[in-house]
N, CA, C and O atoms as a MOPAC input file, in Angstrom:
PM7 MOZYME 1SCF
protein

 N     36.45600 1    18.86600 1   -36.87600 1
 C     35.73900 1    19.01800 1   -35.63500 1
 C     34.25900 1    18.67800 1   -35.81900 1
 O     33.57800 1    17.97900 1   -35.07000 1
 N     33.81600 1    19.39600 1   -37.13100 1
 C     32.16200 1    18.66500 1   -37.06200 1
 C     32.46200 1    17.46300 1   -37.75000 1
 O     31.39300 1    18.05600 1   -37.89200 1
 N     32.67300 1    16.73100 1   -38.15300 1
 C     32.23400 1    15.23500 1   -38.10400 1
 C     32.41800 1    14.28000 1   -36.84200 1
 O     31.94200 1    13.15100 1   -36.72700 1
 N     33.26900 1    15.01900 1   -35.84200 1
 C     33.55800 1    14.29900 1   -34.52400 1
 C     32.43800 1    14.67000 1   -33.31300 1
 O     32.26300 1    14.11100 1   -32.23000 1
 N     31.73800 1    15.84700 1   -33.92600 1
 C     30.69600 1    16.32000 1   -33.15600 1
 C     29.46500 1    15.34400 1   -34.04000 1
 O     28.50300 1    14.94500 1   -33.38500 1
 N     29.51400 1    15.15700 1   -34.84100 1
 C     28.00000 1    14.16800 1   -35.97700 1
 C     28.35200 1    12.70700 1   -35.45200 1
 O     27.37800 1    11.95600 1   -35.50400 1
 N     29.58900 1    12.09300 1   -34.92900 1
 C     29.19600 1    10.94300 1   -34.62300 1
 C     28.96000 1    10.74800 1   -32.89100 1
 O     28.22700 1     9.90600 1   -32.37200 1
 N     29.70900 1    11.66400 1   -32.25700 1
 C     29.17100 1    12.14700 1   -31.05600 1
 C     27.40400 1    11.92400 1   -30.91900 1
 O     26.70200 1    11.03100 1   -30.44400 1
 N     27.14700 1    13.15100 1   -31.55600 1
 C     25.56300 1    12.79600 1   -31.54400 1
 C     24.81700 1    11.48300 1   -32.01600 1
 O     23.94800 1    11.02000 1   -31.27800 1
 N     25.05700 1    10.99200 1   -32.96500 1
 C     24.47400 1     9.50000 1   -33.09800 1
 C     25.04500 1     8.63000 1   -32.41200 1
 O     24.21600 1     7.72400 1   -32.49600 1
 N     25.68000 1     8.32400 1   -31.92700 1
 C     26.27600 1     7.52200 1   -30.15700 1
 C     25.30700 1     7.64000 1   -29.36900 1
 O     24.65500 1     6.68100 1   -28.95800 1
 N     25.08900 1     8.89800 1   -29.05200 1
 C     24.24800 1     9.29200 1   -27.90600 1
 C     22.71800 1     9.16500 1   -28.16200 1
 O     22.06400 1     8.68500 1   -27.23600 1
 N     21.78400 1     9.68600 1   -29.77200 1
 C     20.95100 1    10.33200 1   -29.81000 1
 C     20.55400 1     8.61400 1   -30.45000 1
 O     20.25100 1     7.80600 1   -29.57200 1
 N     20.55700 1     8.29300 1   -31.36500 1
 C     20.49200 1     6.98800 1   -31.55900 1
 C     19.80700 1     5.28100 1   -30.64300 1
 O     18.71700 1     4.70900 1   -30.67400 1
 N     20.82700 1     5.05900 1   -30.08700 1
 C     20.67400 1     4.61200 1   -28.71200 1
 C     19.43100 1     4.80700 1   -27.50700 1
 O     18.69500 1     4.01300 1   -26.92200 1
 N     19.62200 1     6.34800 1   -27.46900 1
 C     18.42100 1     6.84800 1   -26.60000 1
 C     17.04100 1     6.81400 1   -27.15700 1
 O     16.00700 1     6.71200 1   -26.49600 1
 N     17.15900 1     6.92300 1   -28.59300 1
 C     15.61600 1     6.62000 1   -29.70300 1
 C     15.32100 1     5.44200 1   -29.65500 1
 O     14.12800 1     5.14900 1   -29.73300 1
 N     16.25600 1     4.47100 1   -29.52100 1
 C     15.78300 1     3.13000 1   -29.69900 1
 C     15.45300 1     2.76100 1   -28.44500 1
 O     14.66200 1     1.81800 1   -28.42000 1
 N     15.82700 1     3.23200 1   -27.26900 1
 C     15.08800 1     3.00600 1   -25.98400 1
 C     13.62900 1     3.16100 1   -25.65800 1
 O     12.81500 1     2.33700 1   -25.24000 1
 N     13.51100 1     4.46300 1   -25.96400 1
 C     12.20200 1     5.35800 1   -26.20500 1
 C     11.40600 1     4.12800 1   -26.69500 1
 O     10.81600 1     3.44300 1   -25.85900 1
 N     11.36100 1     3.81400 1   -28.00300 1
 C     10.69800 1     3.41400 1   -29.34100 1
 C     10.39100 1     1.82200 1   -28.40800 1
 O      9.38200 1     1.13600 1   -28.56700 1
 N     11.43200 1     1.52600 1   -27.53100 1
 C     11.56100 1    -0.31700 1   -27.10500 1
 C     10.37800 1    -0.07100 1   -25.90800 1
 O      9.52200 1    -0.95600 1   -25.88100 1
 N     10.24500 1     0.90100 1   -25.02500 1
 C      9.89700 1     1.25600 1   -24.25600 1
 C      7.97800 1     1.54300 1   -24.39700 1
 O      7.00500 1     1.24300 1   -23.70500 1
 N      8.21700 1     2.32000 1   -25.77300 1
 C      6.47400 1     2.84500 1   -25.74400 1
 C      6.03800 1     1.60800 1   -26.89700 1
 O      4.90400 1     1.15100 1   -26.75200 1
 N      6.45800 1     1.33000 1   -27.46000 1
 C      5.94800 1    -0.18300 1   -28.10500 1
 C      5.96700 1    -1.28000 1   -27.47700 1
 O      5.12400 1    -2.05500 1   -27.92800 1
 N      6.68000 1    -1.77500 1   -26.46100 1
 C      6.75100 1    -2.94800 1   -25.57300 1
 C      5.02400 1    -3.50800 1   -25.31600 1
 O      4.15000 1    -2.69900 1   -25.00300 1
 N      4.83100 1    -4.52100 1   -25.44600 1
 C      3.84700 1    -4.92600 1   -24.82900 1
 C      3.41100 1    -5.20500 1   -23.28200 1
 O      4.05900 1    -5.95000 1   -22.54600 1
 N      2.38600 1    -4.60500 1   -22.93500 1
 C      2.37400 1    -4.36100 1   -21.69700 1
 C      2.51900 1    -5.64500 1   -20.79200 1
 O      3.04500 1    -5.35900 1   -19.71600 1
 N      2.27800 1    -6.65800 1   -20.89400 1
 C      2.07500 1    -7.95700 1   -20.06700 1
 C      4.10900 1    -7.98600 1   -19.73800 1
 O      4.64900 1    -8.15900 1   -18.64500 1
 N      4.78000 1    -7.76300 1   -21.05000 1
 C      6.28800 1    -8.13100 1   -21.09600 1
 C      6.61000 1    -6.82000 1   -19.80300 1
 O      7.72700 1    -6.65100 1   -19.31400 1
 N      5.40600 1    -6.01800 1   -19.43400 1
 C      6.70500 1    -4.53600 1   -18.69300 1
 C      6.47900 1    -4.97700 1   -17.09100 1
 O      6.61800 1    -4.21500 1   -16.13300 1
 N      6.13000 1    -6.26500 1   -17.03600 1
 C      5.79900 1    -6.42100 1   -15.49900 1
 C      7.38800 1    -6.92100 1   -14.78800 1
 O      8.27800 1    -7.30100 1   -15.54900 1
 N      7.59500 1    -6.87300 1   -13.38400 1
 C      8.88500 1    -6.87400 1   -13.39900 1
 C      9.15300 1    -8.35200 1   -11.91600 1
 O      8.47900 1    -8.40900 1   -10.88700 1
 N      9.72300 1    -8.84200 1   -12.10900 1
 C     10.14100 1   -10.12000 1   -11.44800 1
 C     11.36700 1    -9.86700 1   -10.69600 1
 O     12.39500 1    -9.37400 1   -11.16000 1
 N     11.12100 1   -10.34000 1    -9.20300 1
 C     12.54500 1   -10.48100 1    -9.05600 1
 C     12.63900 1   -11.60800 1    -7.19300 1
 O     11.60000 1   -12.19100 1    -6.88300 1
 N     13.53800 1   -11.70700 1    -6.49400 1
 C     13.87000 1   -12.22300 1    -5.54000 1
 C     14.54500 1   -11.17300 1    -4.27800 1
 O     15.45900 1   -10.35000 1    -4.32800 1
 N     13.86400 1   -11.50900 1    -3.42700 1
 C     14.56200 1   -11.00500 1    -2.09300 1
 C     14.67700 1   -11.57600 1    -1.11500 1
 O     13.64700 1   -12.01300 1    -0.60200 1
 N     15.64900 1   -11.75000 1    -0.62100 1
 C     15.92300 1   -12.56700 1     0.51900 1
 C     15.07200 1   -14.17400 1     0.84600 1
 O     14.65500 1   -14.71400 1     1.87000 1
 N     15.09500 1   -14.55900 1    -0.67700 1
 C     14.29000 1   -16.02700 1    -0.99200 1
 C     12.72900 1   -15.80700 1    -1.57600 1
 O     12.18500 1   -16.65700 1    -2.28000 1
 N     11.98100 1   -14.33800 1    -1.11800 1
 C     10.95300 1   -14.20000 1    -1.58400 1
 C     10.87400 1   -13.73000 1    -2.71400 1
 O     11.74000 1   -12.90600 1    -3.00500 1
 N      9.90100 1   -14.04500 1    -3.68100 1
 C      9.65500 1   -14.13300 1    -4.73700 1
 C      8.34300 1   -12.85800 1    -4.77800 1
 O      7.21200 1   -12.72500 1    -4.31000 1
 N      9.27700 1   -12.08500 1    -5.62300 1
 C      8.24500 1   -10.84600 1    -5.75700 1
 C      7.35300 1   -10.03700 1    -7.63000 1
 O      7.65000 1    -9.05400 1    -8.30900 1
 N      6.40000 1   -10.97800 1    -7.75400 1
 C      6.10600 1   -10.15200 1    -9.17700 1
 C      5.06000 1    -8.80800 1    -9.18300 1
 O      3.87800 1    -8.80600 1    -8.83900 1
 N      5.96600 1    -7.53500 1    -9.74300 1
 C      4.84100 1    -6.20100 1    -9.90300 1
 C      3.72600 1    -6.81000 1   -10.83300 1
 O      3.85300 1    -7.68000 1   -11.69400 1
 N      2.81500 1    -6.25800 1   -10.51100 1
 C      2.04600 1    -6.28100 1   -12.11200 1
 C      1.80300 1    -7.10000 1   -12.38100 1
 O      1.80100 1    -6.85000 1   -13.58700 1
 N      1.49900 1    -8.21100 1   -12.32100 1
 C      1.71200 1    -9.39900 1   -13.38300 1
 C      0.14900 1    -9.24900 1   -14.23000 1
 O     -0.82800 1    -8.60900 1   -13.84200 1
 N      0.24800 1    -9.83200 1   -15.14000 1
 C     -0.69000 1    -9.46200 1   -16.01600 1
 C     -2.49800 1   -10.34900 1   -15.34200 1
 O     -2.65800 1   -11.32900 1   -14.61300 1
 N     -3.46900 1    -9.47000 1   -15.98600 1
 C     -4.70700 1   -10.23700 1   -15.11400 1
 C     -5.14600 1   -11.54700 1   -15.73100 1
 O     -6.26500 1   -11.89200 1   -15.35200 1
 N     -4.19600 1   -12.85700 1   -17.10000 1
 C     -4.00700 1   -13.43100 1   -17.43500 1
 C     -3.57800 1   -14.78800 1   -16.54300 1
 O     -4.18900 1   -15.84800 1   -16.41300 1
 N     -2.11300 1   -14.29200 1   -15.89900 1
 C     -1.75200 1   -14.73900 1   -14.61000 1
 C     -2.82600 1   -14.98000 1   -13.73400 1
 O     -3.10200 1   -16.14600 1   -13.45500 1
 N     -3.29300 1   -14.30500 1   -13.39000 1
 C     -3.95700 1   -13.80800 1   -11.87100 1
 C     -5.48400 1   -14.86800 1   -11.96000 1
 O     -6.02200 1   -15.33000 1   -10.95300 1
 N     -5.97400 1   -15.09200 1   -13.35800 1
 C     -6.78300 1   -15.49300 1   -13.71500 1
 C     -6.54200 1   -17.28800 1   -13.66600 1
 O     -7.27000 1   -18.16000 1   -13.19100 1
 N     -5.34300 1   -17.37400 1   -14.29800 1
 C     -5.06500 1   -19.11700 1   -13.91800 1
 C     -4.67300 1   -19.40300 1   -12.80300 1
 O     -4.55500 1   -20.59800 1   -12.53100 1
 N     -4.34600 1   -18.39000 1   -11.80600 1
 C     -4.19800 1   -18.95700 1   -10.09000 1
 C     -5.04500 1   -19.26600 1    -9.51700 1
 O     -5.09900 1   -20.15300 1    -8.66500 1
 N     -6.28100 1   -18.21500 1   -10.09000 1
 C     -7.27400 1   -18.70900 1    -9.43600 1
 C     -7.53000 1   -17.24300 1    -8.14100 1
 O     -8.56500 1   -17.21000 1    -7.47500 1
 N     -6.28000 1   -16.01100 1    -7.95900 1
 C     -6.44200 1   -15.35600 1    -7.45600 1
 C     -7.60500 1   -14.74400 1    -6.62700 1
 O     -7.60600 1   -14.46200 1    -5.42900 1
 N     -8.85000 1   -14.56800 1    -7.78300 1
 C    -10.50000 1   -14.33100 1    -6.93700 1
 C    -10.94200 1   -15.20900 1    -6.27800 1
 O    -11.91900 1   -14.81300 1    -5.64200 1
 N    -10.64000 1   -16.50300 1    -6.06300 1
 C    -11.37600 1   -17.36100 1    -5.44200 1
 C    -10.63500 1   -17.87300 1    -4.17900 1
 O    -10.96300 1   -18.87400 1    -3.54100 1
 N     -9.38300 1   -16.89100 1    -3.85200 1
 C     -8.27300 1   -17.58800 1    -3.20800 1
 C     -8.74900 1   -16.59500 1    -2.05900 1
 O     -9.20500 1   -15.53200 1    -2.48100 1
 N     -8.70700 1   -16.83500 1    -0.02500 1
 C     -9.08200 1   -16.30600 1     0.92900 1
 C     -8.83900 1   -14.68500 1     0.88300 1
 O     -8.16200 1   -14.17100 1    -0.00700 1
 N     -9.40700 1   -13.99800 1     1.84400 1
 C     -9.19500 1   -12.45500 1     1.71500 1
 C     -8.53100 1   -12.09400 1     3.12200 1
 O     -8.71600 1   -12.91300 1     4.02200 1
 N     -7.88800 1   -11.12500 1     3.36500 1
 C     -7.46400 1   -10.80900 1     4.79200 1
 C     -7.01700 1    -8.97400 1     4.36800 1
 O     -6.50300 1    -8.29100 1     3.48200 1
 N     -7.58400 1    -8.89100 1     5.57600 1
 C     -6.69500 1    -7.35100 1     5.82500 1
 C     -6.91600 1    -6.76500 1     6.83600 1
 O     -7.92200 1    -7.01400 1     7.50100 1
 N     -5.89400 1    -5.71400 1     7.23700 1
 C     -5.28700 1    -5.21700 1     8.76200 1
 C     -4.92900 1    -4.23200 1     8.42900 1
 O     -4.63600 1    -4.10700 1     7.24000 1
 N     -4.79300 1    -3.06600 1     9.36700 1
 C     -4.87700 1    -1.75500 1     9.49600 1
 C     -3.02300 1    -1.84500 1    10.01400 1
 O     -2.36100 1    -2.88300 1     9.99200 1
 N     -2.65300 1    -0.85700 1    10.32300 1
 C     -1.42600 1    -0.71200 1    10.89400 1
 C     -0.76100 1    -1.03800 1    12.20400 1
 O     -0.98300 1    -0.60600 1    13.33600 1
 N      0.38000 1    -2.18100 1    11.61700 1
 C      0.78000 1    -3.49800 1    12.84200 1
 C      2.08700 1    -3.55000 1    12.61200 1
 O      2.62500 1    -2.95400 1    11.67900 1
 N      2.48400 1    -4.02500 1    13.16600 1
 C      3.77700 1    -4.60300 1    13.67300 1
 C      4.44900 1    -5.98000 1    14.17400 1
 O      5.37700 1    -5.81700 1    14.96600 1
 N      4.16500 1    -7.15700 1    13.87900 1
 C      4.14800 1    -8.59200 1    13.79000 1
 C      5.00800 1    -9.36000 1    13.55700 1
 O      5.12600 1    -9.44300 1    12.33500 1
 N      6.04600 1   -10.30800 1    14.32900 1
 C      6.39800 1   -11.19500 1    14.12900 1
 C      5.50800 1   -12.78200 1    13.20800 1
 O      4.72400 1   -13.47300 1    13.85800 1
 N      5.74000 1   -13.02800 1    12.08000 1
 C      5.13000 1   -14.20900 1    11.62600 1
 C      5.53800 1   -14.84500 1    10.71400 1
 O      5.85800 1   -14.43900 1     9.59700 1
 N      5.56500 1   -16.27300 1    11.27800 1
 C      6.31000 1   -17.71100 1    10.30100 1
 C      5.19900 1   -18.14900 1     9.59800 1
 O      4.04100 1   -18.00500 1     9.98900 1
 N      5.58400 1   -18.75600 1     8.42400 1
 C      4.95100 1   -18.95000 1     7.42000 1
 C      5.30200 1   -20.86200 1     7.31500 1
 O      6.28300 1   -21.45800 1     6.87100 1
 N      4.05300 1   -21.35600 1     7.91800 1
 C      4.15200 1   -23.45400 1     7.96800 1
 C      3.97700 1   -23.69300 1     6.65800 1
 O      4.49300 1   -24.76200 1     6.33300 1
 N      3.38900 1   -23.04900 1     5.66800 1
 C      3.40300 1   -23.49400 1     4.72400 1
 C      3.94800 1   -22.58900 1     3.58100 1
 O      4.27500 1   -21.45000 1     3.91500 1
 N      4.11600 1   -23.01600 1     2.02300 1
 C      4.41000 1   -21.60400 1     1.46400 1
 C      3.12900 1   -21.36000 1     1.05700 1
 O      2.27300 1   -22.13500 1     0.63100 1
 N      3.09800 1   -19.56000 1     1.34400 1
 C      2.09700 1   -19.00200 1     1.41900 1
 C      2.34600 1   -17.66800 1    -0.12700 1
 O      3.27200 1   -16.85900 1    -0.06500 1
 N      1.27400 1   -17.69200 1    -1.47300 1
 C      1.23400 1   -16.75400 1    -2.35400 1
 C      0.38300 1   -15.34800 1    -2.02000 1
 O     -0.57900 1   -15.30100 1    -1.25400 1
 N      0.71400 1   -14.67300 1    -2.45800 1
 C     -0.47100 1   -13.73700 1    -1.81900 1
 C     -0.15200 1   -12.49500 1    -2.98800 1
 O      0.87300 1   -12.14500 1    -3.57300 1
 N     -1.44900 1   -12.07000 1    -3.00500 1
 C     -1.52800 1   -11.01300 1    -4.07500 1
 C     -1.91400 1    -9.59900 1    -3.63200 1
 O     -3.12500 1    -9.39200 1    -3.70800 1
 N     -1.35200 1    -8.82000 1    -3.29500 1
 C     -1.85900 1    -7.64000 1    -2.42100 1
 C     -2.85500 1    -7.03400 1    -3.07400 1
 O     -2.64900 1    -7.48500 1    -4.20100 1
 N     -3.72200 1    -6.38600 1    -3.17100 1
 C     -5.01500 1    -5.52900 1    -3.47700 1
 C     -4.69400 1    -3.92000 1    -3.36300 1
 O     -4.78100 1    -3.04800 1    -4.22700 1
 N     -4.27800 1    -3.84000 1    -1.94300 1
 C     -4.22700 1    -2.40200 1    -1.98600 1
 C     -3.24300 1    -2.47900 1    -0.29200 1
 O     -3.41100 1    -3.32500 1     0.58500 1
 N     -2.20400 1    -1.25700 1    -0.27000 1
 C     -1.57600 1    -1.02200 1     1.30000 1
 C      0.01700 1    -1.22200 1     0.98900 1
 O      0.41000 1    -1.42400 1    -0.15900 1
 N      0.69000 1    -1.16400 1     1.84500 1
 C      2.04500 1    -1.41100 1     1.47700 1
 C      2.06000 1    -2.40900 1     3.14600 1
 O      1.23000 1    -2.63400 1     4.02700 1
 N      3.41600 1    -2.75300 1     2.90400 1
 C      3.85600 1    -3.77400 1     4.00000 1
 C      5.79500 1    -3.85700 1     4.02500 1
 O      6.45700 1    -4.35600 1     3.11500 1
 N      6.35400 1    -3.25800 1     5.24800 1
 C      7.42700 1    -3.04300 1     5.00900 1
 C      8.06900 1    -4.52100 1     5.62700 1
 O      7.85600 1    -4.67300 1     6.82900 1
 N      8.87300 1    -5.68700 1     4.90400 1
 C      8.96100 1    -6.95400 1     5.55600 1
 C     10.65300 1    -7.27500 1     5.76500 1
 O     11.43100 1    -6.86500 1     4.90400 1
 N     11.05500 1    -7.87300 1     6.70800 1
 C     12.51800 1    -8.00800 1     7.60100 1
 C     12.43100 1    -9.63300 1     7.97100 1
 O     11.75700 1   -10.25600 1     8.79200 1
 N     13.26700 1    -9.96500 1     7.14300 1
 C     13.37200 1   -11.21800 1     7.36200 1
 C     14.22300 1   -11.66400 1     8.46800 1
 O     15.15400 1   -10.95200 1     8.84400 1
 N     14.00200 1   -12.64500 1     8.94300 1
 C     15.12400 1   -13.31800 1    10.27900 1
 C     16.16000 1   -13.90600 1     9.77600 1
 O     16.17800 1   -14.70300 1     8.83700 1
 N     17.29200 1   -13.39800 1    10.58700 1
 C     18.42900 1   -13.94500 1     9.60500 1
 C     19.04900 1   -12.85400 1     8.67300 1
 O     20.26800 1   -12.86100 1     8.50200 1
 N     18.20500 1   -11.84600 1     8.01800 1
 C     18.64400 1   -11.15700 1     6.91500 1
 C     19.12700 1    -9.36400 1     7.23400 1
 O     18.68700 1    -8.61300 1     8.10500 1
 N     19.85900 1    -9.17300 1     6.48700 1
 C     20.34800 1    -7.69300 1     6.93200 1
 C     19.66000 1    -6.63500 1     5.98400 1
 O     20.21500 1    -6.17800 1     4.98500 1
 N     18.23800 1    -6.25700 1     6.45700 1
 C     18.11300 1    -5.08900 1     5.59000 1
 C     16.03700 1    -5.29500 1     5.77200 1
 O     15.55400 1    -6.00400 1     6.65500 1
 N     15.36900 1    -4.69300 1     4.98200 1
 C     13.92300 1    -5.28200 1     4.67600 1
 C     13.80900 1    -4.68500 1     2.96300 1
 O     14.61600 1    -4.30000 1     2.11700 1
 N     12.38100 1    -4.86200 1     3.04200 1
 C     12.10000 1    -4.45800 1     2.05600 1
 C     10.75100 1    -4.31800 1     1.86300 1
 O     10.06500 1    -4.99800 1     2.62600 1
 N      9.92400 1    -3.35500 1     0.73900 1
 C      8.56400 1    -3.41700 1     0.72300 1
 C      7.77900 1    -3.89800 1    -0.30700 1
 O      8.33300 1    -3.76200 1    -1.39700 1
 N      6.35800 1    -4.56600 1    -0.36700 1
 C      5.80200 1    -5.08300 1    -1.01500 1
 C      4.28000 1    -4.47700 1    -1.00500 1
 O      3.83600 1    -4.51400 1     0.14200 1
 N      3.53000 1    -4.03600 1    -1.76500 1
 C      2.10000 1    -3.12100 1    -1.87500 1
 C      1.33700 1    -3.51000 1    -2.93900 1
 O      1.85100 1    -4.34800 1    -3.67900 1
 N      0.08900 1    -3.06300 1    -3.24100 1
 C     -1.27700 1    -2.92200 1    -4.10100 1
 C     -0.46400 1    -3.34300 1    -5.46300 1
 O      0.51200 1    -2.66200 1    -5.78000 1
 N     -0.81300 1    -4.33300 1    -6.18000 1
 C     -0.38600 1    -4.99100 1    -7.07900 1
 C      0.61400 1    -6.13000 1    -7.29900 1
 O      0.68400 1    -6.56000 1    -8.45000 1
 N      1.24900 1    -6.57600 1    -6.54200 1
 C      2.23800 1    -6.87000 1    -6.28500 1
 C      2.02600 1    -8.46600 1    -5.68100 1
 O      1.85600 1    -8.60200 1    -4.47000 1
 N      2.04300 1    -9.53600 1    -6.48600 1
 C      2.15600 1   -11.08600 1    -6.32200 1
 C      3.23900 1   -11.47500 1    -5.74700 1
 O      4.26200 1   -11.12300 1    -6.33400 1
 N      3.43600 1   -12.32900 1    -4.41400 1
 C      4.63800 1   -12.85300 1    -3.63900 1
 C      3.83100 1   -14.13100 1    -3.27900 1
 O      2.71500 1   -14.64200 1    -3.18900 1
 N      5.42100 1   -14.32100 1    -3.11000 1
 C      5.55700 1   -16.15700 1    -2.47700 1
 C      6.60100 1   -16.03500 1    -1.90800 1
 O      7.72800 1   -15.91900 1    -2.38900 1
 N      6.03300 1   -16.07200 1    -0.09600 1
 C      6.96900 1   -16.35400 1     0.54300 1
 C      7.50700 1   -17.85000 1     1.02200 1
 O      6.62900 1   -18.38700 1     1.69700 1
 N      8.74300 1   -18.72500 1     0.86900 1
 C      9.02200 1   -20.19100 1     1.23800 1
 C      7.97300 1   -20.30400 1     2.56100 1
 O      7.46800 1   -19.45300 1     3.29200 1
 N      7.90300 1   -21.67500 1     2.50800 1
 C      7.67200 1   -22.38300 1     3.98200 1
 C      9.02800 1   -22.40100 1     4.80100 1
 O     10.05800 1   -22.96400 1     4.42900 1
 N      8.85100 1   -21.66600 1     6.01800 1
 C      9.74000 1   -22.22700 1     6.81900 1
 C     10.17900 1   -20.98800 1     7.64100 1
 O     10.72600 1   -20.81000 1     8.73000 1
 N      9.62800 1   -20.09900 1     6.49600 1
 C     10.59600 1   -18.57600 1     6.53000 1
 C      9.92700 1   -17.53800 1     7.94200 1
 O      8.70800 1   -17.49400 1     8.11100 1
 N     10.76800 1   -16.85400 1     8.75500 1
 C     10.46900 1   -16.09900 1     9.60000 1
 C     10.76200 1   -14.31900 1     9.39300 1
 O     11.77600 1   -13.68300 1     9.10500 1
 N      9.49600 1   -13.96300 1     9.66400 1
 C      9.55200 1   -12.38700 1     9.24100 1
 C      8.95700 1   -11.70700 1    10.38400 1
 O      8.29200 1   -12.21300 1    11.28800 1
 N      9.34400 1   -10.27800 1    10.19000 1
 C      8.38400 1    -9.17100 1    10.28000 1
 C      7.55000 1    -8.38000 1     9.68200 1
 O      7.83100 1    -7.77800 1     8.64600 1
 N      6.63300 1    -8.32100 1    10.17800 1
 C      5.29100 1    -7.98000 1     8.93900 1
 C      4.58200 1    -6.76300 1     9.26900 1
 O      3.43700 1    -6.87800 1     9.70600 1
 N      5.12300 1    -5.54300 1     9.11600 1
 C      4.72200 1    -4.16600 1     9.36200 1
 C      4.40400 1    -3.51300 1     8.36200 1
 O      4.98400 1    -3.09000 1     7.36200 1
 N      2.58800 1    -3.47000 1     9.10000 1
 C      1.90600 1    -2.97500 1     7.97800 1
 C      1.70900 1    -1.15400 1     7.88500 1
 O      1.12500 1    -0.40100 1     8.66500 1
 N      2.36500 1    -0.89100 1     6.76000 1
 C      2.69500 1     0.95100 1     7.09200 1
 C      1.23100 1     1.22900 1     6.46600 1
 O      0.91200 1     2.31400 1     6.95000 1
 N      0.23100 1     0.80300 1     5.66400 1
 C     -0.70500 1     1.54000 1     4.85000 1
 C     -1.26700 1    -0.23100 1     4.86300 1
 O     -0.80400 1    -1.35200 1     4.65200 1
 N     -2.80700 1     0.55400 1     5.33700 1
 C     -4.01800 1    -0.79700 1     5.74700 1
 C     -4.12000 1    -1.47200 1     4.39900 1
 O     -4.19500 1    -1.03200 1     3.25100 1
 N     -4.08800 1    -3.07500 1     5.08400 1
 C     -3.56500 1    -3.86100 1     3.22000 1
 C     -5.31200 1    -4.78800 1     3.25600 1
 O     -6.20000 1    -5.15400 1     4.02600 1
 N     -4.99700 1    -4.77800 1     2.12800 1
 C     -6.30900 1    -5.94500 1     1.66700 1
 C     -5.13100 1    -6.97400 1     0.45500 1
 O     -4.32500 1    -6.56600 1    -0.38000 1
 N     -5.48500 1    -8.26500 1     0.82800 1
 C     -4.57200 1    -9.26700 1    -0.04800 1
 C     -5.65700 1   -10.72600 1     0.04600 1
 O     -6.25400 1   -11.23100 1     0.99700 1
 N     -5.55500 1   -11.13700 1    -1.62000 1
 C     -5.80000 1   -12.45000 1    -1.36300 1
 C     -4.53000 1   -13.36900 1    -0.69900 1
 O     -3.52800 1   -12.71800 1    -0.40200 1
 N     -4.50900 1   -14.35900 1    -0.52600 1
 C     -3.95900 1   -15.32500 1    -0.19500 1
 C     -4.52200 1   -16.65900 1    -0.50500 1
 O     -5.67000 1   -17.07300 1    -0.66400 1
 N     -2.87800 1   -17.41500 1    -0.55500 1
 C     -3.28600 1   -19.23200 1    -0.78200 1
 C     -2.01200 1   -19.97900 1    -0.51000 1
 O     -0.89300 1   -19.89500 1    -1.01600 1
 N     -2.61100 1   -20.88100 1     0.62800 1
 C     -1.30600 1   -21.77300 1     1.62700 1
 C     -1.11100 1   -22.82500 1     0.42200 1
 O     -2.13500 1   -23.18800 1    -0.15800 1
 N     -0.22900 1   -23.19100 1     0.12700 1
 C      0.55600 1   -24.60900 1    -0.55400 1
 C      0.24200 1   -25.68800 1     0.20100 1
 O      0.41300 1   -25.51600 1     1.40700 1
 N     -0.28800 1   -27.06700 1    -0.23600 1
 C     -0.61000 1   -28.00000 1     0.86400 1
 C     -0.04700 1   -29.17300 1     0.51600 1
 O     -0.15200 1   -30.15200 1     1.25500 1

């Protein structure tokens, strides 16, 4: 019975150390997180490395207090939020989703949304030409 309980525990205890250990040693630029929604392209975090070869500071500023907006996007448009959240519903799509303060997107050209702003946003932006 105890040796079936000793490998029990290293199954479990093992595994979970090496998570830990992958987790608090990871380099921070690697813990930023990427992904796609409903065609938009959403990066947390991205490192200020990134942000620095876009050109992000030099790219237009905009921000709005709490709205509710239909708006198409003629060109593709990147945008880097600053600070606010924005809950967005695409046309066509079943569901939304939210995007806030840190948080790099690219939405396609072409694409039709709703753009409800729950918490007043400040974002750079830059149209594709």
């Amino acid at each position: 019975m105890k040796p079936l309980v000793q490998r029990l525990s290293l199954l479990i205890f093992v595994p979970l150390l090496l998570s830990l250990l992958f987790v608090v040693l990871m380099p921070k630029e690697t813990a930023m997180s990427s992904y796609e929604v409903f065609g938009v392209k959403i990066e947390k975090n991205p490192p200020q490395s990134k942000l620095t070869e876009l050109g992000v500071s030099t790219w237009p500023k905009w921000e709005g207090g709490p709205t509710k907006i239909p708006w198409s996007f003629n060109a593709e448009e990147t945008m880097y939020l600053l600070k606010g959240k924005v809950k967005v519903t695409v046309e066509g799509s079943v569901g939304s989703f939210e995007i806030g303060a840190g948080d790099l997107v690219v939405f396609p050209k072409g694409m039709n949304i709703t753009w409800e702003v729950i918490e007043a946003v400040k974002k750079h932006y830059n149209l594709k030409k």
